[in-house]
C-alpha atoms as an extended CHARMM CRD file, in Angstrom:
* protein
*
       276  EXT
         1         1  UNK       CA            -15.1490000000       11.2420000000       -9.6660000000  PROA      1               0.0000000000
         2         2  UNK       CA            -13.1490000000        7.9270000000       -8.9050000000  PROA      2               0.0000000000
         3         3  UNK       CA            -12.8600000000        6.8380000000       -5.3120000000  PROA      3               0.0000000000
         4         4  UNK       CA             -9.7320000000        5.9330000000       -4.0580000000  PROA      4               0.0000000000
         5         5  UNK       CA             -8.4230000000        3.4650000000       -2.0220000000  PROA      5               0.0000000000
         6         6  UNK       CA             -5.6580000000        1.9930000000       -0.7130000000  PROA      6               0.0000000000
         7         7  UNK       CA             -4.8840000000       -1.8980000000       -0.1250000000  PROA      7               0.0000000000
         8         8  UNK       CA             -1.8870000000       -2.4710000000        1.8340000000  PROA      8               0.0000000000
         9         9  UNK       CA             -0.1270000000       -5.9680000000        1.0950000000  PROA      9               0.0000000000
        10        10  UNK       CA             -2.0480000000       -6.4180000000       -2.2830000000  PROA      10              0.0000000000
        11        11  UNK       CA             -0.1350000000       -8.4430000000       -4.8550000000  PROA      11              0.0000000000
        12        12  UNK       CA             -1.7620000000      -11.3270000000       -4.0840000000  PROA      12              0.0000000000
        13        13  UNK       CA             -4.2650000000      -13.1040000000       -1.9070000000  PROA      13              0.0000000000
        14        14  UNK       CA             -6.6600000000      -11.0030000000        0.3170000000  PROA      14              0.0000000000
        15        15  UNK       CA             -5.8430000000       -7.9430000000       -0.4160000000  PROA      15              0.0000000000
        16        16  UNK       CA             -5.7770000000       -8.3780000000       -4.5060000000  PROA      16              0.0000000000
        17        17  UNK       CA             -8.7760000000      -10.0070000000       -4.3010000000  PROA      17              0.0000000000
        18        18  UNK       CA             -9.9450000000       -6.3850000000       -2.2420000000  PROA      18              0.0000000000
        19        19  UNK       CA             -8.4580000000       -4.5350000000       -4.4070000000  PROA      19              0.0000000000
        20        20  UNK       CA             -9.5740000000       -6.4690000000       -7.7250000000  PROA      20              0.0000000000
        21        21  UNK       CA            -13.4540000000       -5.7750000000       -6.2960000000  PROA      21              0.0000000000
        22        22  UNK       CA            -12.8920000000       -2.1370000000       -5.8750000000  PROA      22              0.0000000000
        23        23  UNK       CA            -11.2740000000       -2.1300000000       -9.4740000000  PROA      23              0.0000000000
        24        24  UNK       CA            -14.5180000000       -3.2370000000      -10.7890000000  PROA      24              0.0000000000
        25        25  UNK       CA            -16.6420000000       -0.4210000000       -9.0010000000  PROA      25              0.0000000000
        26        26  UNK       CA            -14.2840000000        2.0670000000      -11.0790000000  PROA      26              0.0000000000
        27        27  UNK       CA            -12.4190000000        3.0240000000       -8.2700000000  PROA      27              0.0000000000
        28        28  UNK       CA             -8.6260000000        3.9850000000       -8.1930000000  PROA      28              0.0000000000
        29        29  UNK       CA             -6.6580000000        1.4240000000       -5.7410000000  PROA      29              0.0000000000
        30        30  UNK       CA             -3.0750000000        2.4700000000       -5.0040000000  PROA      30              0.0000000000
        31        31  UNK       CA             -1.7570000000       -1.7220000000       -4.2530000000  PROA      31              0.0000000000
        32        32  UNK       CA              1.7230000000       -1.9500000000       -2.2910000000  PROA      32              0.0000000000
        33        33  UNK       CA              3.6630000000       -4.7460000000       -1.6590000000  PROA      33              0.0000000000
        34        34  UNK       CA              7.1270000000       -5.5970000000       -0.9370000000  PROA      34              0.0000000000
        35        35  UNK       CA              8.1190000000       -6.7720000000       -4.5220000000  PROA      35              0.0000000000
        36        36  UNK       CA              9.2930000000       -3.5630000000       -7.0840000000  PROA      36              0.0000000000
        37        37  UNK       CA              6.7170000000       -2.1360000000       -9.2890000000  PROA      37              0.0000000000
        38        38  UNK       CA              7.8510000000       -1.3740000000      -13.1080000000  PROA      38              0.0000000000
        39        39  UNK       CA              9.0470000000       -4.5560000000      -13.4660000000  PROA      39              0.0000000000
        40        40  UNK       CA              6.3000000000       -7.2570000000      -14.0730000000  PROA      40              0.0000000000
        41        41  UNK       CA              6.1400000000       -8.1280000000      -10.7930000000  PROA      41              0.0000000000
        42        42  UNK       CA              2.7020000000       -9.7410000000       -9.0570000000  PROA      42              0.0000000000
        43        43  UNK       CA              2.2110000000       -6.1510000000       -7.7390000000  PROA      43              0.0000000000
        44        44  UNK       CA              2.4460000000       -4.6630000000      -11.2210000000  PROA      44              0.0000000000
        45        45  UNK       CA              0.1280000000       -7.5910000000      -12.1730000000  PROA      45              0.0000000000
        46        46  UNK       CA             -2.4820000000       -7.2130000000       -9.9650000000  PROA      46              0.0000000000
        47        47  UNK       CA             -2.2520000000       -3.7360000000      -10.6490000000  PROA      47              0.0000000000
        48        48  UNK       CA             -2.9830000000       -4.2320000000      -14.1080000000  PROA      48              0.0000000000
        49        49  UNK       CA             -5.8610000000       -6.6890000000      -13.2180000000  PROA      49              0.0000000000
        50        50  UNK       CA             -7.5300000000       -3.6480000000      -11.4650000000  PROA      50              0.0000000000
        51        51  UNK       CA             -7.3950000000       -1.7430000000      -14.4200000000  PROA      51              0.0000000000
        52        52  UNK       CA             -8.7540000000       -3.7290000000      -16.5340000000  PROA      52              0.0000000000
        53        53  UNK       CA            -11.5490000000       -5.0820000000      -14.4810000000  PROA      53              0.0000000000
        54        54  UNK       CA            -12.3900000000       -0.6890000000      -14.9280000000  PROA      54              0.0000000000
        55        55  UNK       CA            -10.4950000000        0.9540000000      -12.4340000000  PROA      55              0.0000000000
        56        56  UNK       CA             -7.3830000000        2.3430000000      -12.2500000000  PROA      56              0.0000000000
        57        57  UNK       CA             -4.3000000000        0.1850000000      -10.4920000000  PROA      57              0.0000000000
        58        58  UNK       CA             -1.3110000000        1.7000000000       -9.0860000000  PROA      58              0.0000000000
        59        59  UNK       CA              1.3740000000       -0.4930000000       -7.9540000000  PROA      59              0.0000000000
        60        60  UNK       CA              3.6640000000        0.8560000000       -5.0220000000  PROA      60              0.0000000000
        61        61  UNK       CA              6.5960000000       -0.6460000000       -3.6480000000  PROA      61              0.0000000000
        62        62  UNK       CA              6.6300000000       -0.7810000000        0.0070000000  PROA      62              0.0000000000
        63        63  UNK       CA              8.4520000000       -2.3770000000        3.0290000000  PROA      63              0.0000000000
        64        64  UNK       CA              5.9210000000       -1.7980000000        5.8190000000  PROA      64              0.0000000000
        65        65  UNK       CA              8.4470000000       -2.8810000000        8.5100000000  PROA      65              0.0000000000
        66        66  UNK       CA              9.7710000000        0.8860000000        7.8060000000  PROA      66              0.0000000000
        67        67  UNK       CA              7.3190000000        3.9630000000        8.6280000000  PROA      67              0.0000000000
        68        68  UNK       CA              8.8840000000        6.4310000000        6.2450000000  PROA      68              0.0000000000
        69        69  UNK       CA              7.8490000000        3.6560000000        3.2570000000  PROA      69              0.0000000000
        70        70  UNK       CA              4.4080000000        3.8840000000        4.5760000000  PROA      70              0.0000000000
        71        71  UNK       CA              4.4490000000        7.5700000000        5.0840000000  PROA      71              0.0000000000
        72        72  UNK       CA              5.8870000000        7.5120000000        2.2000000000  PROA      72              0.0000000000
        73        73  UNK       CA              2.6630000000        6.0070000000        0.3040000000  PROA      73              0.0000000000
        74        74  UNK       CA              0.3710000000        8.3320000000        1.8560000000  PROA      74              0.0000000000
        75        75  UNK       CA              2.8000000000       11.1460000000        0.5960000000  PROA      75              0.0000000000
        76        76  UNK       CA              2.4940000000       10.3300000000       -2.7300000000  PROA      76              0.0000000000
        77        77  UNK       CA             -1.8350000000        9.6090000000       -2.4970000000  PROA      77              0.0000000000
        78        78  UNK       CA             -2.1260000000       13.4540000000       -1.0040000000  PROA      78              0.0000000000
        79        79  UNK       CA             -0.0340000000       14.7830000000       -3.8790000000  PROA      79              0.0000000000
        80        80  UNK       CA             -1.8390000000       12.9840000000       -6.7680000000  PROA      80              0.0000000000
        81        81  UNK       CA             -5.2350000000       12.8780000000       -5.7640000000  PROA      81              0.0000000000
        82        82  UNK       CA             -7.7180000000       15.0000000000       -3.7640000000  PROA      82              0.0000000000
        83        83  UNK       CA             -8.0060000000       12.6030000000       -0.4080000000  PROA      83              0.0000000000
        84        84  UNK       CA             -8.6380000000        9.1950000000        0.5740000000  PROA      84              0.0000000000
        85        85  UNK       CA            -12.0460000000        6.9010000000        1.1250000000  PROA      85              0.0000000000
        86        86  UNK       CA            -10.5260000000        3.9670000000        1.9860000000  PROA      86              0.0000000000
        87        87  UNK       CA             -7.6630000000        2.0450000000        3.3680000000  PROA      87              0.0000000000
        88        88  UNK       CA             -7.1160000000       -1.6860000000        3.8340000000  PROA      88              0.0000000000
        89        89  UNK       CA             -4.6710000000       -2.7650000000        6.0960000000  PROA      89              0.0000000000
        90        90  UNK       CA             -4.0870000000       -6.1010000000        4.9400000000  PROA      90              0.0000000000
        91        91  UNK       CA             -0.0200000000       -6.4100000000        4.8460000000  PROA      91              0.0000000000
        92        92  UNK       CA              1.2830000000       -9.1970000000        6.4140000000  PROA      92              0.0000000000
        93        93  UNK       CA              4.3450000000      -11.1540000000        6.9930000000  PROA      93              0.0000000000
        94        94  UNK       CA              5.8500000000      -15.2340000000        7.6300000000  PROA      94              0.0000000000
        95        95  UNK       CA              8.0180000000      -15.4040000000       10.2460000000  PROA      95              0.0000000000
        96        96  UNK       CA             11.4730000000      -16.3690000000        9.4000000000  PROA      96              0.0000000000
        97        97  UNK       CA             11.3030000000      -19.6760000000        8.2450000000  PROA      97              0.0000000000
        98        98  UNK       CA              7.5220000000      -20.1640000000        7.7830000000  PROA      98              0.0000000000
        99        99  UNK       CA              6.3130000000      -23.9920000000        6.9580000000  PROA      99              0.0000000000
       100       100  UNK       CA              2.8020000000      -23.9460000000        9.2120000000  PROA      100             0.0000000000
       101       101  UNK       CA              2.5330000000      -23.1020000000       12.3270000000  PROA      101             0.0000000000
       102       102  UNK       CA              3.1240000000      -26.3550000000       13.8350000000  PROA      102             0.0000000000
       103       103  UNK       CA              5.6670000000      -25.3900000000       16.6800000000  PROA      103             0.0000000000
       104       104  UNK       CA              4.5520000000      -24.0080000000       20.1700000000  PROA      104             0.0000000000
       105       105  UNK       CA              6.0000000000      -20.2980000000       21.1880000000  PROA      105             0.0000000000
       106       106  UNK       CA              8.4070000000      -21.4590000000       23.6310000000  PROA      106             0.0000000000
       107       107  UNK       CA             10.4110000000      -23.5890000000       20.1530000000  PROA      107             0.0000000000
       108       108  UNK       CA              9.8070000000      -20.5350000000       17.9800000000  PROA      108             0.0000000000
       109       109  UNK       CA             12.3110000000      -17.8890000000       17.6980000000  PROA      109             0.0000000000
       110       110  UNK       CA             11.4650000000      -14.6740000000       19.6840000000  PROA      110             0.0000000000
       111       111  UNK       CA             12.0500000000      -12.6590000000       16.3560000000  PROA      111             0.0000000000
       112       112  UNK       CA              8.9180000000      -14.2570000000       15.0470000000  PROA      112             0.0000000000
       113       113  UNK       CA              7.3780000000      -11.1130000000       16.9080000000  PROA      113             0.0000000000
       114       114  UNK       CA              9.0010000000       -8.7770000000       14.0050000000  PROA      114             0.0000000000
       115       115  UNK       CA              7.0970000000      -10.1960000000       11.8020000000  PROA      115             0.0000000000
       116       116  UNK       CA              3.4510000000      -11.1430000000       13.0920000000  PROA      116             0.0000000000
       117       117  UNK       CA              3.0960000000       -7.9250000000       15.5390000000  PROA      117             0.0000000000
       118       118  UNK       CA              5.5710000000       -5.6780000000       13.6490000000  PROA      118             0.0000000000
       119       119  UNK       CA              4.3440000000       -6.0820000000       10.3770000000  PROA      119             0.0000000000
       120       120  UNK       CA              1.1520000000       -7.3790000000       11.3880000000  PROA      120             0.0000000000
       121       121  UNK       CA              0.0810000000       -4.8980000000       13.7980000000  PROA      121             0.0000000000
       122       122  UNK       CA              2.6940000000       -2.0350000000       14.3860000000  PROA      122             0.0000000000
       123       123  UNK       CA              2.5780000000       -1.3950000000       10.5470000000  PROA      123             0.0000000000
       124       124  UNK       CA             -1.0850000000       -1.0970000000       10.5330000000  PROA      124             0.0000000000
       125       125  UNK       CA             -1.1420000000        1.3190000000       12.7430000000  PROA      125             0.0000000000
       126       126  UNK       CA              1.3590000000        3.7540000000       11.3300000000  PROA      126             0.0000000000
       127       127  UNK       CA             -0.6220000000        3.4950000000        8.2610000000  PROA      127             0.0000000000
       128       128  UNK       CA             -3.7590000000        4.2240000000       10.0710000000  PROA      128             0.0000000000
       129       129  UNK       CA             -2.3610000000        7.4960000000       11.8430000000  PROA      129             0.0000000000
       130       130  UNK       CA             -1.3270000000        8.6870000000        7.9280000000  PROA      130             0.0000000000
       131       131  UNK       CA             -4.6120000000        7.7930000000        6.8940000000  PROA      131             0.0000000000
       132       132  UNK       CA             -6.6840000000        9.5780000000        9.7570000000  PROA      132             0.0000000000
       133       133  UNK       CA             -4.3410000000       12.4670000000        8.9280000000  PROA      133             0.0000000000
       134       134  UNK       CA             -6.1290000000       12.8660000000        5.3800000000  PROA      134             0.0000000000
       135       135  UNK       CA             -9.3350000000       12.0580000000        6.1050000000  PROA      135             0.0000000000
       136       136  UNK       CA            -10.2100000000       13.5800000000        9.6460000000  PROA      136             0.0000000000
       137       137  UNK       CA             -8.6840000000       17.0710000000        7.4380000000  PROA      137             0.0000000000
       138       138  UNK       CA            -11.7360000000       16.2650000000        4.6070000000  PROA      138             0.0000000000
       139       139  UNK       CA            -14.2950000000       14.7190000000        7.4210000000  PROA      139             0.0000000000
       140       140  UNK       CA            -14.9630000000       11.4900000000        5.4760000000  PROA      140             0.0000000000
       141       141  UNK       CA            -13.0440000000        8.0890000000        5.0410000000  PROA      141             0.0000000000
       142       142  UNK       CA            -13.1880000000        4.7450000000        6.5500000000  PROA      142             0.0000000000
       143       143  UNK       CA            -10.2920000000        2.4720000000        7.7360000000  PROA      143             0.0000000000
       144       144  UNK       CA            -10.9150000000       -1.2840000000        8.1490000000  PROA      144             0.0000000000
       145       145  UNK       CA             -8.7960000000       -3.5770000000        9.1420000000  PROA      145             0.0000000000
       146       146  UNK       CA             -8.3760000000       -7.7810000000        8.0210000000  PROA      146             0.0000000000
       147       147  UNK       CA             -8.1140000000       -9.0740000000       11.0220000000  PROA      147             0.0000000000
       148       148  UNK       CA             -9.5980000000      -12.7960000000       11.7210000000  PROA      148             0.0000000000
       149       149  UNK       CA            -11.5320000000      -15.4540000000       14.1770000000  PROA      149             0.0000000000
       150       150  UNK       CA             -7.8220000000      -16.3770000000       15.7410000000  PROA      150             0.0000000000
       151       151  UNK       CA             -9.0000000000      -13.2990000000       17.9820000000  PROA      151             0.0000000000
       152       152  UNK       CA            -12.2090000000      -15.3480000000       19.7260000000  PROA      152             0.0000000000
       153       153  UNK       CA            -10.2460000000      -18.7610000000       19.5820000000  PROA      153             0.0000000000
       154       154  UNK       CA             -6.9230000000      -20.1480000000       19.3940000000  PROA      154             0.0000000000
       155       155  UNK       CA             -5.5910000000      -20.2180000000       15.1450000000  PROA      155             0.0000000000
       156       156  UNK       CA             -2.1970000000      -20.6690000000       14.2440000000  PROA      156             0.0000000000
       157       157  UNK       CA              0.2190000000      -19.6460000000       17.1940000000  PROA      157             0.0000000000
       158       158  UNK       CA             -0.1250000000      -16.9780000000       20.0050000000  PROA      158             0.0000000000
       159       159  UNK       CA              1.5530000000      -13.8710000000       18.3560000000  PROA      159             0.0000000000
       160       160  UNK       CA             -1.3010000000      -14.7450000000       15.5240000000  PROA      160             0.0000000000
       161       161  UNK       CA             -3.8770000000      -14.2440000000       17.8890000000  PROA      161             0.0000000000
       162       162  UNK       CA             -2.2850000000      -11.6680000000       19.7130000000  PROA      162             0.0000000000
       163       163  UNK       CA             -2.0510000000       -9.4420000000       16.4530000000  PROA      163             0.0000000000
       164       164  UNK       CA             -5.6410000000      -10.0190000000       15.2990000000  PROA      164             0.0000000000
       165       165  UNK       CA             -6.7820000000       -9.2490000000       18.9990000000  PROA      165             0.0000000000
       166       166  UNK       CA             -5.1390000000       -5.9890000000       18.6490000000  PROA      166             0.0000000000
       167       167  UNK       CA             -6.4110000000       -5.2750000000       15.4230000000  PROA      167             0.0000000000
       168       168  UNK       CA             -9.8880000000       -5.4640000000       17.1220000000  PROA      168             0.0000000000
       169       169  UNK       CA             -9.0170000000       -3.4460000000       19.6440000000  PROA      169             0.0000000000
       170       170  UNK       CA             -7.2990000000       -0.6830000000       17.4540000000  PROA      170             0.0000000000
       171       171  UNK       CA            -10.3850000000       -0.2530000000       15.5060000000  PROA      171             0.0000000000
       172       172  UNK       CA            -12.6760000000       -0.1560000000       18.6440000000  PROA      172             0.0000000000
       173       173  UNK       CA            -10.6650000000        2.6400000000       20.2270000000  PROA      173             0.0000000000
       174       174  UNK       CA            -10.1700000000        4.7910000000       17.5220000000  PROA      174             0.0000000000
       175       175  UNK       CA            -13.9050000000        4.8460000000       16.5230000000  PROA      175             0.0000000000
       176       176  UNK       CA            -13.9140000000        6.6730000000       19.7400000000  PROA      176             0.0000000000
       177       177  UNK       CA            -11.6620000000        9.4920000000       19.4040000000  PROA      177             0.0000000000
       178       178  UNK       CA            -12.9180000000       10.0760000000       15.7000000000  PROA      178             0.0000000000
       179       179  UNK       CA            -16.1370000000        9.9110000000       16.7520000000  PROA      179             0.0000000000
       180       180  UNK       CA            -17.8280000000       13.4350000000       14.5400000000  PROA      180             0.0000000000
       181       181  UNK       CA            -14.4850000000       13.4900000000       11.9520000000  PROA      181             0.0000000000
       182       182  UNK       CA            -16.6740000000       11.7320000000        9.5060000000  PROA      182             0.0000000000
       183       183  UNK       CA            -13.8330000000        8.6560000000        9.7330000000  PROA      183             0.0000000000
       184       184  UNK       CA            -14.9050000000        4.9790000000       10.7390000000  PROA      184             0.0000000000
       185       185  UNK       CA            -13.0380000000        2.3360000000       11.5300000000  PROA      185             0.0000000000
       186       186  UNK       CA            -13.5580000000       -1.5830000000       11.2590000000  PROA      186             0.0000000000
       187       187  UNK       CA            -11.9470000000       -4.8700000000       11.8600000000  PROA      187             0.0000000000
       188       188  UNK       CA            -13.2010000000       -7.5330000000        9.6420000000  PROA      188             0.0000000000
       189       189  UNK       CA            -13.2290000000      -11.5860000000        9.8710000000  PROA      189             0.0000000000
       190       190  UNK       CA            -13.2440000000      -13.5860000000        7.3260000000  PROA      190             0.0000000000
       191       191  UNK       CA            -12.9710000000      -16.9950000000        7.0990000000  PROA      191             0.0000000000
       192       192  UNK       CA            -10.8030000000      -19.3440000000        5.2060000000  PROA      192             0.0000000000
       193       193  UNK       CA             -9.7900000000      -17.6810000000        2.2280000000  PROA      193             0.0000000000
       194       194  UNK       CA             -9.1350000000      -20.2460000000       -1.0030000000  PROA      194             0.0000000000
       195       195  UNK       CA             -5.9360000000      -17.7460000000       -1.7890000000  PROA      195             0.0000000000
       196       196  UNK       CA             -3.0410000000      -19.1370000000       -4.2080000000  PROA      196             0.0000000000
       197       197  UNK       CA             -1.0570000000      -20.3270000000       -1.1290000000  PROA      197             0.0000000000
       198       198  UNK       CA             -4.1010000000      -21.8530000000        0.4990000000  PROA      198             0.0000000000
       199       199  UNK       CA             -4.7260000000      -23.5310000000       -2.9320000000  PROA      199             0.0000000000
       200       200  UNK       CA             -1.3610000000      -24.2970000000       -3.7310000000  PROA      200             0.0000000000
       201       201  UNK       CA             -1.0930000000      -26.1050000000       -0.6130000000  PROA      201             0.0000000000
       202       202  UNK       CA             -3.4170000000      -29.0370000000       -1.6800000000  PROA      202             0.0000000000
       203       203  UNK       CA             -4.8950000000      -29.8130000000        1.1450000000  PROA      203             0.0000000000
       204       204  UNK       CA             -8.6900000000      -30.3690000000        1.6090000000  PROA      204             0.0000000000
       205       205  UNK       CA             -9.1360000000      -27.6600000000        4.7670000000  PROA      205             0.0000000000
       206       206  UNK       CA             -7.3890000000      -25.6900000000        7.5800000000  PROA      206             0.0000000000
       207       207  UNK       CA             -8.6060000000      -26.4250000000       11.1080000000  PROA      207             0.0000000000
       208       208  UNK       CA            -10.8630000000      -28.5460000000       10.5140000000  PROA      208             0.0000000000
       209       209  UNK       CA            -12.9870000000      -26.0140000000        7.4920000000  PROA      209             0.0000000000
       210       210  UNK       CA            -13.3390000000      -27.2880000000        3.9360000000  PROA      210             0.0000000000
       211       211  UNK       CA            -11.2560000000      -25.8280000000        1.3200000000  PROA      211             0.0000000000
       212       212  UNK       CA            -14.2150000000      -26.4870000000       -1.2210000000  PROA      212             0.0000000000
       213       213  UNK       CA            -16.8820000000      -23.6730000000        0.7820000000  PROA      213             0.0000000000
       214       214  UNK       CA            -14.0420000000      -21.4510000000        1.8030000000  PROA      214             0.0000000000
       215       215  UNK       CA            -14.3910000000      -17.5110000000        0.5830000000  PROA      215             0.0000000000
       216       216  UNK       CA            -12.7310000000      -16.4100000000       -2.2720000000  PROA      216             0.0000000000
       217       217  UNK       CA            -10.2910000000      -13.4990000000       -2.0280000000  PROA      217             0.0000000000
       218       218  UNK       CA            -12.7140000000      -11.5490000000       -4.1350000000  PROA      218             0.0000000000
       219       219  UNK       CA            -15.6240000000      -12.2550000000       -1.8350000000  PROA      219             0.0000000000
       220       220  UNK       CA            -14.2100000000      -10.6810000000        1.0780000000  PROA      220             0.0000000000
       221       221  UNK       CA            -13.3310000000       -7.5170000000       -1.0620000000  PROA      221             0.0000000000
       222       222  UNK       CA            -17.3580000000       -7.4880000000       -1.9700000000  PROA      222             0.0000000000
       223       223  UNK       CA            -18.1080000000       -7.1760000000        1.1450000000  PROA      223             0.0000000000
       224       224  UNK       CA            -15.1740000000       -4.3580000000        1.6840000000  PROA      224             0.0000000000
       225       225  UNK       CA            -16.5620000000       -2.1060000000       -1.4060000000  PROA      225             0.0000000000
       226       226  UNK       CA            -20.2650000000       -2.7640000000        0.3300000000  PROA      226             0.0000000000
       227       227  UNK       CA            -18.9610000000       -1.2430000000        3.6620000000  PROA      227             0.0000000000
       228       228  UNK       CA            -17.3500000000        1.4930000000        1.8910000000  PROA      228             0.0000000000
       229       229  UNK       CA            -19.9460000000        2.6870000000        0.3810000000  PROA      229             0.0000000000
       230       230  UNK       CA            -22.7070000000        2.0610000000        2.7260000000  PROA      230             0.0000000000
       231       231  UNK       CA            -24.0110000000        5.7740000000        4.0600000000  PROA      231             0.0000000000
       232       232  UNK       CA            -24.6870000000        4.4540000000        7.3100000000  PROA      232             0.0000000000
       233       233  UNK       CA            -21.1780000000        3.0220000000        7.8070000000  PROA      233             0.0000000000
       234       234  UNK       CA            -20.7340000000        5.4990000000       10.5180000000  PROA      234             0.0000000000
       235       235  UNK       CA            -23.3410000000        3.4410000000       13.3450000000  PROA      235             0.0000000000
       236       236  UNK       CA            -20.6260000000        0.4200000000       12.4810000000  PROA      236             0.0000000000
       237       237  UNK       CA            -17.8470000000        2.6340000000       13.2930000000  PROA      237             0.0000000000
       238       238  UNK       CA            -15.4400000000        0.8750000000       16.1120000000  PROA      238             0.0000000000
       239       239  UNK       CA            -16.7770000000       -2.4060000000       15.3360000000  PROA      239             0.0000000000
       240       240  UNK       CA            -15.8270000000       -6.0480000000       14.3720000000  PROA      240             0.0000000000
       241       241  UNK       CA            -17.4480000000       -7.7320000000       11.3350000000  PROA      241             0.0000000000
       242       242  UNK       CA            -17.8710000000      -11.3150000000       10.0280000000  PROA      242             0.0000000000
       243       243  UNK       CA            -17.6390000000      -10.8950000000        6.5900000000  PROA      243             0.0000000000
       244       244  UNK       CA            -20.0300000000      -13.7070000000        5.8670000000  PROA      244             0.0000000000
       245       245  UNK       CA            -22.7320000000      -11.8780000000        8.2250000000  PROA      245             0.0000000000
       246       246  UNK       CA            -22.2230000000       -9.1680000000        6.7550000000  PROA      246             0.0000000000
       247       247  UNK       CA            -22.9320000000      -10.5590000000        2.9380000000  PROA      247             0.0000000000
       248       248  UNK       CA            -25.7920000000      -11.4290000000        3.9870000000  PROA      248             0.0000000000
       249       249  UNK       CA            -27.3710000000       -8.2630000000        5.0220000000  PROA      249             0.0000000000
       250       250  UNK       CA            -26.2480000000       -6.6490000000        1.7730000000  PROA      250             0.0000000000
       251       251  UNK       CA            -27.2800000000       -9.3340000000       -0.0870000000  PROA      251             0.0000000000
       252       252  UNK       CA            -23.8300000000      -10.8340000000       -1.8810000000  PROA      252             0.0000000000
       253       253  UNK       CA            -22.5460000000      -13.8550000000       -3.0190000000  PROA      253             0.0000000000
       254       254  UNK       CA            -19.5450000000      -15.0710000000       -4.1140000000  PROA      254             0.0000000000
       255       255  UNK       CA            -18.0900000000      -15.4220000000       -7.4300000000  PROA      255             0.0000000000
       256       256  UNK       CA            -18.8330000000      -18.3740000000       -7.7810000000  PROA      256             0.0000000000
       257       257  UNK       CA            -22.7770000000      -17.9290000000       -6.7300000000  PROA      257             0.0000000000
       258       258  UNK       CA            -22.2310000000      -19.5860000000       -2.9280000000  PROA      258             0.0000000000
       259       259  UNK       CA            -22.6080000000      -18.2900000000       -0.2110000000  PROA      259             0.0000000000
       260       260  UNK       CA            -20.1580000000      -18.6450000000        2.6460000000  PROA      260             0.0000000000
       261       261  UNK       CA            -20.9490000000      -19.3560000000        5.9750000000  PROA      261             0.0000000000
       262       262  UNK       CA            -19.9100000000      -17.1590000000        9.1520000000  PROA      262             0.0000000000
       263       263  UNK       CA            -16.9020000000      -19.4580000000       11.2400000000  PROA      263             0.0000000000
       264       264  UNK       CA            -18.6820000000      -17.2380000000       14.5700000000  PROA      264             0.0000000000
       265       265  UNK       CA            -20.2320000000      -20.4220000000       16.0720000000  PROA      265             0.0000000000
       266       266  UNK       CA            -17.3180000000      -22.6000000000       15.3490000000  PROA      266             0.0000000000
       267       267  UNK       CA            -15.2460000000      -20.1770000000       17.4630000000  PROA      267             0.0000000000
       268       268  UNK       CA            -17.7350000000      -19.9800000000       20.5520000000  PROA      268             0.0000000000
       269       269  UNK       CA            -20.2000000000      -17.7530000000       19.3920000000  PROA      269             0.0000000000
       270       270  UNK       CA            -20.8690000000      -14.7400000000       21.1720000000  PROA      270             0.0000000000
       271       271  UNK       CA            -20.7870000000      -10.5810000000       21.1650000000  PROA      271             0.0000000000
       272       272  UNK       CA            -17.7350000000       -9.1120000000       18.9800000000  PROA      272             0.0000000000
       273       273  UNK       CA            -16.7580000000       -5.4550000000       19.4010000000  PROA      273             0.0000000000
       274       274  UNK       CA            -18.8750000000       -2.9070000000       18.4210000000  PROA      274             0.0000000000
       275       275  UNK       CA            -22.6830000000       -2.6650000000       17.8330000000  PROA      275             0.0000000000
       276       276  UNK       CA            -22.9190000000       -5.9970000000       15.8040000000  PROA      276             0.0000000000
């Protein structure tokens, strides 16, 4: 029987490439995204993409900035299939007026906050509560967050960090009240990404880290599928992972053959949350 998964924020980047991986290990992804579905969209694209790389795609049309779209989702999952394994909170949002985060927070708007903590964090959460809902009821299931190295180290702007630090967090604490539901959590760091706006871009790296041995969208959802389906994901519950660590251990590469390195020193090395 299929697995099934959901990637939140999945018509492009990260979470295609995450839900593109999982496609290929025949599972069924439900993919939302702001953009409609039916109509040709990127999210009915990469929907299609994950059916043809063997799974089965389902493109969903949500705002995340509104809980009863989210709850929506998870609706729709419990009536059409018999649980959840997975979900991927990976939405996220520009502020108003996005061209880099070049400007300090006291010359950004306040409102920048809906965006990079509502979206970014609030929304994961909410998904996460309808999530635990259907998985603590069938004792198995794992939630993992994309969260990112702007938690150890200044990247991008302070609500950036502040979101990703909270993402952390949010996984650590609810390992511990689902501890013996059969439900982990994770939070997961990858590095640079070579997505189509990181590519599109032109530029030769971000922060100071070369475009050229940056992961590919795909690569991080290798190392997604791997923690999925590990059987010992449960001693990782709670905890924070590099994804280019974690490769490693389960021995993957990435599309391309390379093999990415972990940003952890870069950032000040040291413990993360969790057991690893």
């Amino acid at each position: 029987m299929s697995k099934i998964a959901l990637v939140t924020g999945a018509s492009r980047g990260v979470g295609k490439g995450i839900a593109l991986a999982l496609g290929a290990a025949g599972w069924t992804v439900y993919l939302t995204g702001r953009g409609t579905d039916g109509d040709g969209g990127p999210l009915d694209v990469a929907a299609a993409e994950v059916s043809a790389r063997g799974g089965t795609g389902i493109a969903v049309r949500c705002d995340h900035r509104d809980d009863a779209q989210i709850a929506a989702v998870f609706t729709r999952i419990a009536t059409e299939q018999d649980g959840l394994d997975l979900l991927v909170n990976n939405v996220w949002a520009n502020p108003d007026g996005f061209a880099g985060f070049g400007d300090p927070f006291w010359r950004r708007p306040v409102a920048d906050w809906d965006t990079l903590i509502g979206v970014g964090l609030r929304a994961h959460y909410v998904a996460s509560v309808e999530a635990a809902r259907l998985m603590v009821a069938r004792g198995s299931g794992v939630i993992a967050n994309i969260s990112s190295f702007g938690t150890r180290g200044y990247l991008h702007s302070v609500l950036y960090g502040m979101s990703k630090a909270g993402l952390d967090k949010m996984a650590a604490d609810m390992a511990v009240e689902l501890r013996d539901t059969g439900v982990s959590t994770l939070s997961l760091w990858p590095g640079i990404v070579r997505t189509e706006q990181v590519l599109a871009m032109g530029v030769e790296d971000i922060e100071g880290f070369p475009i050229a041995g940056a992961e590919t969208p795909e690569f991080v959802g290798r190392v997604v599928l791997a923690l999925a389906t590990d059987p010992q994901v449960g001693a990782r519950s709670g905890s924070t992972v590099i994804t280019a660590e974690a490769a490693l251990e389960y021995g993957i590469t990435d599309i391309d053959g390379g093999q990415p390195i972990s940003h952890r020193t870069a950032f000040g090395g040291g413990a993360l949350f969790g057991v690893r």
